[in-house]
C-alpha positions as CSV (number, residue, x, y, z in Angstrom):
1,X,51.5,-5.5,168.9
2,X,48.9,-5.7,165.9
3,X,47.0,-3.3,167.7
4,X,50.3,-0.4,168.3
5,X,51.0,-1.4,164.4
6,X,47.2,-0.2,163.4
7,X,47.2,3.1,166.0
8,X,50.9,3.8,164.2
9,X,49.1,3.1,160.5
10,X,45.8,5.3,161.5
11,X,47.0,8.3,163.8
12,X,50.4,8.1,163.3
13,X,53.8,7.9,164.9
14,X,53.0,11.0,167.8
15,X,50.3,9.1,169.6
16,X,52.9,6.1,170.6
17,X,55.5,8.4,171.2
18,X,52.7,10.6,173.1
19,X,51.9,7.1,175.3
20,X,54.4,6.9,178.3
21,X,56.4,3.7,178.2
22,X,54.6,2.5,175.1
23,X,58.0,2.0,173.6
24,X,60.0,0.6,176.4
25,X,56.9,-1.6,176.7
26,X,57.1,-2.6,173.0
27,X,61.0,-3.7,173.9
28,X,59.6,-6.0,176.6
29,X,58.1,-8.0,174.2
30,X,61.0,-9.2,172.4
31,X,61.5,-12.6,172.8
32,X,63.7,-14.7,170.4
33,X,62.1,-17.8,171.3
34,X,59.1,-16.6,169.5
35,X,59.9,-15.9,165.9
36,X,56.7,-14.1,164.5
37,X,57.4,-11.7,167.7
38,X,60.3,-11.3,166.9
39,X,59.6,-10.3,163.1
40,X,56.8,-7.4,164.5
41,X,59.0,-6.3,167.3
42,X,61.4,-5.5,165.2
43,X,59.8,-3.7,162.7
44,X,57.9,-1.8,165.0
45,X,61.0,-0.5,166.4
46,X,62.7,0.4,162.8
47,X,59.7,2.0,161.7
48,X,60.0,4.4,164.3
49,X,63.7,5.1,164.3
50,X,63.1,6.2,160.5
51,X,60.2,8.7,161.3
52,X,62.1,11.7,160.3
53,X,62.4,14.7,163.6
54,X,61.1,11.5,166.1
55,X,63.9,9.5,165.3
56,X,66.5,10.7,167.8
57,X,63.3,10.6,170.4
58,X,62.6,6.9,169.6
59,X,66.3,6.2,170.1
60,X,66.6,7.4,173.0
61,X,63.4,5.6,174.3
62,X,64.5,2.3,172.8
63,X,67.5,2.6,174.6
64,X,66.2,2.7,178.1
65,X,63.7,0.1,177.0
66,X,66.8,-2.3,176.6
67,X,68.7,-1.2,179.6
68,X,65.5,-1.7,181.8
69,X,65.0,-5.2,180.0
70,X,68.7,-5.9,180.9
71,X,68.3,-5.0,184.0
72,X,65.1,-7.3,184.5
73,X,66.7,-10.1,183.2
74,X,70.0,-9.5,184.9
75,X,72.0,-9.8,181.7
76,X,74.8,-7.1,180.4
77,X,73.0,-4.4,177.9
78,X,72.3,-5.8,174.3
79,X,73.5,-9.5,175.5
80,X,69.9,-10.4,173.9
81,X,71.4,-9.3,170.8
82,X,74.5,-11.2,171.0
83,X,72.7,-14.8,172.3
84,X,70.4,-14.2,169.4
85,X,73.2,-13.7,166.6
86,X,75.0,-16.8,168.1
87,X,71.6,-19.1,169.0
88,X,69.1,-17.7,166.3
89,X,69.8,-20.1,162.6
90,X,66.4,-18.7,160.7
91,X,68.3,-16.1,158.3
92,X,64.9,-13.7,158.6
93,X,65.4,-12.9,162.2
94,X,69.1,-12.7,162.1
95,X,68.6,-10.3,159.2
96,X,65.6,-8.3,161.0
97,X,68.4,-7.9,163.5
98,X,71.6,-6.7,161.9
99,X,68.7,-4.5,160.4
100,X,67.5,-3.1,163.2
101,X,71.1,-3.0,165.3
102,X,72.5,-1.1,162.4
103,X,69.4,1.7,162.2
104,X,69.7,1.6,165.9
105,X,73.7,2.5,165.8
106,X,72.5,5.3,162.7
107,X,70.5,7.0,164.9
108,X,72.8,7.1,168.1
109,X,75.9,8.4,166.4
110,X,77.1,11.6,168.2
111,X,74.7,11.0,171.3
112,X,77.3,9.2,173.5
113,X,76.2,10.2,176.5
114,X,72.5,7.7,175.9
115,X,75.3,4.5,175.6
């Protein structure tokens, strides 16, 4: 993850969104077990839903990512989101988040059909 976080500082956002299942891959990491992953998951993923005209492309591959993680772990969509808002007590990652839940809802309004 320090080593996307450097490419997206250096050459910017288009070379992740130019790797095929970078992001869906960067979804895969998230583990709420692990706090500091966590933390760079998350911020990783917000940073590229606020990158101006890629935004609505990151969505949409952030949204697979989670479905395909759902599906791998034979859970509901987003029930690692609810698990970690009812398990999770460190206020950083529950903010990280709602953070990240509400940029995520920001950038879906009016795309129904990707839910």
């Amino acid at each position: 993850l320090l080593c996307i976080k450097h490419i997206m500082k250096t050459d910017g956002l288009d070379v992740v969104f130019g790797t095929k299942g970078l992001i869906e891959g960067i979804v895969h990491c998230l583990h709420f077990e692990y706090d500091m992953l966590v933390m760079e998951v998350l911020e990783i993923l917000c940073v590229c839903l606020h990158y101006g005209s890629t935004a609505s492309r990151a969505s949409f591959h952030i949204l697979q990512g989670f479905i395909y993680l759902s599906e791998e772990r034979k859970e509901v969509p987003f029930e690692i989101f609810v698990k970690a808002l009812n398990d999770v007590t460190d206020i950083r990652i529950r903010n990280a988040t709602m953070g990240f839940l509400n940029a995520m809802l920001l950038n879906t309004i009016g795309k129904r059909e990707w839910i």
